[in-house]
C-alpha positions as CSV (number, residue, x, y, z in Angstrom):
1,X,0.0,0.0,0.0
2,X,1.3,3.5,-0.7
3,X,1.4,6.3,1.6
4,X,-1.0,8.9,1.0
5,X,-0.8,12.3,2.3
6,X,-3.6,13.9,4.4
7,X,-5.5,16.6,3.1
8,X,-8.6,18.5,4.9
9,X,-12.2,18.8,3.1
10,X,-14.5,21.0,4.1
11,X,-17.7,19.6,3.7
12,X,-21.4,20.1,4.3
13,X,-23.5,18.0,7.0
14,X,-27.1,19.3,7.1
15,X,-26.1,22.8,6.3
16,X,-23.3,22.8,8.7
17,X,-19.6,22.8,7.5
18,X,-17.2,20.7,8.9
19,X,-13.4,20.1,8.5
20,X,-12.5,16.9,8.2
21,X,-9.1,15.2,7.6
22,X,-8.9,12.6,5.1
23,X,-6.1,10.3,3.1
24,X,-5.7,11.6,-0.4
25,X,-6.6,8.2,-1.5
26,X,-9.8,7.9,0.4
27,X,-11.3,11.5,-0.7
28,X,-13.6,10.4,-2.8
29,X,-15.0,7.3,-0.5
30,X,-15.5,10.3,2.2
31,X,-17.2,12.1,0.2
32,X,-19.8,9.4,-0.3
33,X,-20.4,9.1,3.4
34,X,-21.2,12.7,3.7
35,X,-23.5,12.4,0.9
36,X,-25.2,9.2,2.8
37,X,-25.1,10.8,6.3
38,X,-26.6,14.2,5.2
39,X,-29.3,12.2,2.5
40,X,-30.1,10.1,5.8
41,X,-30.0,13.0,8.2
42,X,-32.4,15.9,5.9
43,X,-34.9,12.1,5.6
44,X,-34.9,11.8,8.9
45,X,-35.8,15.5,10.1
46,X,-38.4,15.4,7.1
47,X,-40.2,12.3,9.2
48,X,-41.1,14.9,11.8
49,X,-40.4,12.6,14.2
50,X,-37.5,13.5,15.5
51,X,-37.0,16.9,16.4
52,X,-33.0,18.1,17.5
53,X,-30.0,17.9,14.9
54,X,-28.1,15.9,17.5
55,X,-30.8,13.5,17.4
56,X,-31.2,13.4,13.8
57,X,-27.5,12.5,14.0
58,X,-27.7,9.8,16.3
59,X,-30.7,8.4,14.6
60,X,-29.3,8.8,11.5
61,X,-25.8,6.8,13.1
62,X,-27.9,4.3,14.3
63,X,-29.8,3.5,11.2
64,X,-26.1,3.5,9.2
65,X,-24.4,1.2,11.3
66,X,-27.8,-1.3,11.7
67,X,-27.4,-2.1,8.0
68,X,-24.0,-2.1,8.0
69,X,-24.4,-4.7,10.8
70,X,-26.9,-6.7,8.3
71,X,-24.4,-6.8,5.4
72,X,-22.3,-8.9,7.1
73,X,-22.4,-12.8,6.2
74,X,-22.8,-15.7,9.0
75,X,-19.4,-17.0,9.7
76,X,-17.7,-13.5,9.3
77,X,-17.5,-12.0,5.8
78,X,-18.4,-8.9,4.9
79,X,-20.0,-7.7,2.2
80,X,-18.3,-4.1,1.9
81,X,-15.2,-5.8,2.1
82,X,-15.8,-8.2,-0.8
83,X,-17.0,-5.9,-2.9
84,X,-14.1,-3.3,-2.2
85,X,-11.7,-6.8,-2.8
86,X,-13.6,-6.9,-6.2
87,X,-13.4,-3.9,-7.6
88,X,-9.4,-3.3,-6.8
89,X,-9.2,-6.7,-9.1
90,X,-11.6,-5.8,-11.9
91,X,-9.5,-2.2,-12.1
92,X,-6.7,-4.7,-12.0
93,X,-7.3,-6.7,-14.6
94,X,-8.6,-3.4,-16.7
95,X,-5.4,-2.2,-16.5
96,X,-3.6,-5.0,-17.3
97,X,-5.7,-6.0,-20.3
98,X,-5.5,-2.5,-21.2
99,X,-1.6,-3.1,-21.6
100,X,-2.2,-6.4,-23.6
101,X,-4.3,-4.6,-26.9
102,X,-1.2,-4.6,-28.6
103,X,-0.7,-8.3,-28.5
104,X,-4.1,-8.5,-30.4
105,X,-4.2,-6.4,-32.8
């Protein structure tokens, strides 16, 4: 694994900004959780049920991490991982096979 440096995002969390330090490498992965937390978060408040932005957050946590808990396969696999596992080797073999059109041509 390389060594990334660490770079700081500002990013937006129910109309709040926050500052949060991230691996170069993982920037783009970040940015997808604050897209799901704040998606989660604005759904949440919409209910009407839950009334506080420290509760929408803790709701919203709580919700995350239950079907995070449900991707997980009996015996100890998890789904994220697998998939994660998958897509470094299909971007392998891309790149690889990318490198090989000259042999069939």
């Amino acid at each position: 694994m390389s060594e990334a440096g660490i770079k700081q995002l500002d990013v937006s969390i129910m109309g709040r900004e926050f500052r949060v330090a991230c691996p170069d490498d993982e920037e783009a992965t970040l940015i997808q959780a604050v897209e799901l937390l704040d998606q989660r978060m604005h759904e949440i408040r919409a209910s009407g049920k839950v009334v506080g932005l420290e509760k929408i957050a803790i709701m919203a946590a709580l919700n995350i991490t239950h079907e995070y808990l449900h991707t997980r396969v009996d015996g100890g696999f998890d789904i994220a991982t697998i998939q994660r596992r998958i897509a470094s080797m299909n971007s392998t073999i891309d790149a690889v096979m990318g490198e090989q059109t000259e042999l069939f041509s």
